[in-house]
N, C-alpha and C positions, 0 to 999 in steps of 0.2 A: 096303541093302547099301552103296550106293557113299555115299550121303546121310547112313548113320549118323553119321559125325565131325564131320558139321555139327550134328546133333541133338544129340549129348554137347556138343558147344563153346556150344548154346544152353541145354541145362541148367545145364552151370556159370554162363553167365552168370547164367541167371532164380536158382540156387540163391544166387551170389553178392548179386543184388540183396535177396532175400525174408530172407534170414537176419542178422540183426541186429548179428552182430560180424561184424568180418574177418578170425574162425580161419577157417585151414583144415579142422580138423577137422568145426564146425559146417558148412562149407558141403559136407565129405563129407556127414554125416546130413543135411542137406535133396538134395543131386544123388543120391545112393546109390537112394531110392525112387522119387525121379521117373524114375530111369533104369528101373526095373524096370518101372514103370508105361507107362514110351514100349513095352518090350520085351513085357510082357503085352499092348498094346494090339496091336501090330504082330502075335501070337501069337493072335490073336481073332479079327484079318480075315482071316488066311490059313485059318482054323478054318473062319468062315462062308462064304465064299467055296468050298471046297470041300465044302463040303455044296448048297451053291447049285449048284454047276456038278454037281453028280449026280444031282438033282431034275431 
């Protein structure tokens, strides 16, 4: 929640380093999935995490 803005601000960086020119466009298409992927990952633990706490 409160951390998220740090996470985007490390995506753009990592997408900024990983992608080959310096469009902006390309470094949307590399941060766009890794942002999905930080978002499915965060969307996994709260998943299992509540399955845990009901066992």
């Amino acid at each position: 929640e409160k951390n998220r803005r740090f996470a985007v601000l490390g995506i753009a960086i990592l997408a900024a380093l990983l992608t080959p020119t310096p469009d902006v466009v390309n470094m949307a298409l590399m941060g766009g999935p890794l942002y999905l992927l930080y978002e499915a990952g965060i969307l996994l633990i709260r998943i299992f995490n509540l399955e845990k706490n009901r066992s």
